[in-house]
N, C-alpha and C positions, 0 to 999 in steps of 0.2 A: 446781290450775290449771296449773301448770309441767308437772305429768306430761301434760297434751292436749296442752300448744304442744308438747311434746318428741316425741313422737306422732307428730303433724300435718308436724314438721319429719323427720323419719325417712321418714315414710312420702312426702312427697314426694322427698324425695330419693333413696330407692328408685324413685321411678319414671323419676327423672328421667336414674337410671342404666340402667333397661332401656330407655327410650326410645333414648339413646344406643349403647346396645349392639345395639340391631335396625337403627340408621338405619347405621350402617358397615356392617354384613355386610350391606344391601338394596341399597348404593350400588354396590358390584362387579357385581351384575345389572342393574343401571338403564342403567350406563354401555353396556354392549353394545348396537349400534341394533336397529332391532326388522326384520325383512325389510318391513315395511309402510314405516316410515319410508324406506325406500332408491328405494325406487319413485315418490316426488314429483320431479319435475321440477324443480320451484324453492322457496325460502323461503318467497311468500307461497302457496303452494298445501297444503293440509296434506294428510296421507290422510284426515282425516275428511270434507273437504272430497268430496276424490274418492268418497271411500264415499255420498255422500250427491246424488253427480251433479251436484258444481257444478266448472265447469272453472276454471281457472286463471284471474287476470286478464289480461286482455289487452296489450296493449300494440300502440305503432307503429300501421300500416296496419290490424293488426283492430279495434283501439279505435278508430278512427275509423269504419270500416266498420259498426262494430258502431251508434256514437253516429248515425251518419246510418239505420241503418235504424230505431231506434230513433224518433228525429226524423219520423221518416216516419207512423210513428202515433199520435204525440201532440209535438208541438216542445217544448212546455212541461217535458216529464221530462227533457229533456239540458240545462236552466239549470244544472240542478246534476249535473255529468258523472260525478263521481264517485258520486252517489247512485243517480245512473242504473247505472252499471256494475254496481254491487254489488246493485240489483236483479235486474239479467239475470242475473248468476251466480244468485243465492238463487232467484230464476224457474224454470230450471235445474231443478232441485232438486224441483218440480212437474209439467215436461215429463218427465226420466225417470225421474220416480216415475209414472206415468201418472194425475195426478191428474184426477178426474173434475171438478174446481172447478178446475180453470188458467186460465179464463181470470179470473175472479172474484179468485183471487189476483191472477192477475197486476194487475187493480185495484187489491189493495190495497198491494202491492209498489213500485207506483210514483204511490202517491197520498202526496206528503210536500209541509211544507211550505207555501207557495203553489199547489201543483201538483194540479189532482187530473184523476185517469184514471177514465176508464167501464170497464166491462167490455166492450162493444165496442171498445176502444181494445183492453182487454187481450187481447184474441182476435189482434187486429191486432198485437200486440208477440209470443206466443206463434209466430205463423208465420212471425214476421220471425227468431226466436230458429234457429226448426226449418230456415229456408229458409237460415241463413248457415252451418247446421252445427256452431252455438255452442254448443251445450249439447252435443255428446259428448263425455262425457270418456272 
């Protein structure tokens, strides 16, 4: 019995040593940025974000601009402004992927909640998105 625990305890601690031994010599290449990371504009925007066609959060005059067009096809989606935002962005994501179901998404993107959206609503958010020029990233 002493010879398995004795084993058990060797053999993890071999590994526990080449664990340690790969994660220092991996951290020298981590630490350098990547050219993708350099290219975000701000904190909350990452590049997978960009890779995947969702722009930036907005702020100031375009988040409002954005929440009143928004309000304009359904008032009910900007109760919760923030939930709304982060719809259009994730929305985004649909219009420049050219999906063939956007407006349908966009129903279900901004059905939370209390709140629910049609698919002609979502048609109507979709061209509100494309007419403010929000979704290009």
């Amino acid at each position: 019995m002493n010879i398995r625990i004795t084993a058990a305890v060797i053999t993890a601690a071999s590994a526990l040593a080449l664990t340690a031994c790969s994660s220092s010599s991996d951290s020298s290449t981590e630490s350098a940025p990547s050219p993708k990371a350099s290219k975000t504009p701000s904190p909350d925007w990452s590049a997978a974000e960009q890779a995947a066609g969702i722009p930036p959060k907005p702020t100031g005059a375009t988040r409002e601009e954005l929440l009143r067009a928004l309000a304009a096809a359904n008032p009910d989606i900007v109760k919760y402004e923030d939930k709304a935002i982060d719809a259009a962005r994730n929305q985004c994501s649909a219009i420049n992927g050219g999906s063939s179901k956007a407006d349908w998404s966009a129903a279900q993107r901004f059905t939370y909640k209390d709140v629910t959206t049609t698919e002609a609503q979502g048609k109507q958010i979709n061209e509100a998105l494309k007419g403010l020029g929000f979704c290009k990233v």
